[in-house]
C-alpha positions in Angstrom: 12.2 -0.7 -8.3 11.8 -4.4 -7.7 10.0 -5.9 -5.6 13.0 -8.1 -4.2 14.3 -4.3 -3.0 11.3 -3.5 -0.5 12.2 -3.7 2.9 10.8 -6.3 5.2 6.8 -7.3 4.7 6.5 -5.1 1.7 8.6 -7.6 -0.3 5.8 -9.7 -0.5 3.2 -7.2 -0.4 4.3 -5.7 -3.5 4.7 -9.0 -5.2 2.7 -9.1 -8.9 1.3 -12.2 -7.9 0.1 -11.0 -4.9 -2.1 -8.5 -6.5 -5.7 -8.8 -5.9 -7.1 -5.6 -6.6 -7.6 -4.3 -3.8 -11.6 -6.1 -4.1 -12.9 -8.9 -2.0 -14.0 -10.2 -5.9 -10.0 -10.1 -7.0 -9.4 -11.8 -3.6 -11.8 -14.2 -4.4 -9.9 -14.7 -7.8 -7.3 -15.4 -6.0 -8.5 -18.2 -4.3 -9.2 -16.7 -0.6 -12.3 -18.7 1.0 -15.7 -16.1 2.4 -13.6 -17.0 6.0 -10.4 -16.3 5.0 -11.9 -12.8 3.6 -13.9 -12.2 6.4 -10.4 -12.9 9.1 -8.4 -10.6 7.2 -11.0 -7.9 6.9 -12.3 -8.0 10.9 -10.3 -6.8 13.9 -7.3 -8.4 14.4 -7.7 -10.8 17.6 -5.5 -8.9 19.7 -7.6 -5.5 19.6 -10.9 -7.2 19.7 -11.6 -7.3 23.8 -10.7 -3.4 23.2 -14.3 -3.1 21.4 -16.1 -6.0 23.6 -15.3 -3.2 26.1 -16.7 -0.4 24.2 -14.0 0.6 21.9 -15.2 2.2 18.7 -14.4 1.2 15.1 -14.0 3.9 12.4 -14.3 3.1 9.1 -12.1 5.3 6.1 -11.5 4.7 2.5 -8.5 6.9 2.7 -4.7 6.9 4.4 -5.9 9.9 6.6 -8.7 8.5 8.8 -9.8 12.6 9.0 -10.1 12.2 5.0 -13.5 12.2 3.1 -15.4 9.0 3.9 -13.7 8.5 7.1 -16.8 8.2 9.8 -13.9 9.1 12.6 -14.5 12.8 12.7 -18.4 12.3 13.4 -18.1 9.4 16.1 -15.6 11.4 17.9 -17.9 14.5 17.5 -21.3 12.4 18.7 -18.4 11.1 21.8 -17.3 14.0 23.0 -20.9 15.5 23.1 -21.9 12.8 25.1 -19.0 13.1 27.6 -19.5 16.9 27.9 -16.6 17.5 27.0 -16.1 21.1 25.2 -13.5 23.0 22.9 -11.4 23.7 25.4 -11.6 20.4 27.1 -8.7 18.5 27.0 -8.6 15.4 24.6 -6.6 12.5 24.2 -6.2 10.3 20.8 -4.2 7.0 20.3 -2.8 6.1 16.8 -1.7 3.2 16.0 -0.9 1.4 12.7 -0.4 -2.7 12.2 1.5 -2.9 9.2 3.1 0.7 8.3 3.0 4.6 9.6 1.9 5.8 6.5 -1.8 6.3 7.4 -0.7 7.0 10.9 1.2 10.2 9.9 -1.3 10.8 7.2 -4.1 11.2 10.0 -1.9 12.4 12.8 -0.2 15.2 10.4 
């Protein structure tokens, strides 16, 4: 369909001209500054006292964030190891997603 019939956000997400590539060179093309890159690409501000504090950052090139090239699945495995905690230990996971569920449900599922 048309973009005009995605709901909310994803109107303008899946605008053509909004097409970059999915590369920081196509955003570049596109006229985004190395700061304007660098804001959308770093914790949003919100979250950010979360990893002053010792939150972790995982890094995935997939919806899932279990997928292959997620780095999740080893930082939690080197975590839990350090906290003792075993295979029958219980464990406790937050997911959240900013913009949609997808790769929520896609990890979570």
């Amino acid at each position: 369909e048309s973009p005009l019939a995605a709901p909310g956000v994803f109107r303008y997400y899946y605008a053509p001209g909004n097409d970059f590539g999915g590369s920081i060179a196509g955003m570049h093309k596109k006229g985004y500054s190395d700061a304007e890159i660098d804001y959308l690409l770093d914790i949003m501000p919100q979250l950010q006292v979360l990893v002053k504090e010792g939150g972790q950052v995982a890094q995935k090139n997939a919806a899932s964030a279990f997928g292959p090239g997620s780095d999740l699945p080893g930082m939690l495995s080197k975590y839990f190891a350090s906290v003792s905690a075993g295979p029958h230990t219980e464990k406790t996971l937050i997911f959240a997603g900013t913009e949609a569920n997808y790769c929520v449900l896609a990890s979570v599922l």
